[in-house]
N, C-alpha and C positions, 0 to 999 in steps of 0.2 A: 483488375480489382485487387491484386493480391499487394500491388505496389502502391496501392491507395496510403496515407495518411491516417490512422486512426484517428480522431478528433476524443480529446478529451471527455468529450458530453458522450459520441458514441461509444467509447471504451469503458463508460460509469454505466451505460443503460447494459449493455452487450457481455462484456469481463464479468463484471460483478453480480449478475440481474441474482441469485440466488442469494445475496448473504444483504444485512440491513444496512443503512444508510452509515450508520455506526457501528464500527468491528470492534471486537474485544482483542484483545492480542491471540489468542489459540486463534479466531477466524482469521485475522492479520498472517497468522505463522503457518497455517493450513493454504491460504490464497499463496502466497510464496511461496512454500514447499520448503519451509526451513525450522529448525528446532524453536523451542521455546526461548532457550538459552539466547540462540542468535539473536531472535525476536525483541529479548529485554535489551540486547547489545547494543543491536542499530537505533532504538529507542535512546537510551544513553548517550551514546554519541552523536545525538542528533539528525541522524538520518534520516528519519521518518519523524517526524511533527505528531505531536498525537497533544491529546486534550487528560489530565491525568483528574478523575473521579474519585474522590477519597481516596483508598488505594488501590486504584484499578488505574489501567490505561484504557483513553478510548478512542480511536485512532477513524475520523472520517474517510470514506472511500475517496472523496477529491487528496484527501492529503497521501494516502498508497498512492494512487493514480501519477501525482507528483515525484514521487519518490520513484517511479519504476522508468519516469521522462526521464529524471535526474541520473539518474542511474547509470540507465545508459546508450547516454551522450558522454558522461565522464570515462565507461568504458573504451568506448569505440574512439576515445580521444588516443 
């Protein structure tokens, strides 16, 4: 099981089950384990996709989920 596949749908019910459909960046940079600073960084640079609400960021769990595939596959390249 442990070589198993994550599937996207399982790693949105499973990973995330506590936080809402919609993250704010603190719960974006709390799920990652990374400052705020970072948080607005990879925002900026396009890294993470997010939806921007007057001036808030607000970042759907499919679009993390994206970003942590994307990630790393670019690492492990």
């Amino acid at each position: 099981m442990a070589n198993e596949k994550l599937s996207q749908e399982k790693a949105y019910r499973i990973m995330l089950k506590g936080y809402p459909d919609v993250l704010d960046i603190k719960q974006m940079c709390e799920i990652l384990g990374i400052s705020l600073k970072t948080g607005y960084g990879l925002i900026q640079e396009n890294k993470i996709e997010c939806l921007k609400v007057g001036r808030s960021y607000r970042i759907p769990k499919p679009f993390l989920l994206s970003y942590l595939r994307i990630g790393a596959s670019s690492d492990s390249q």
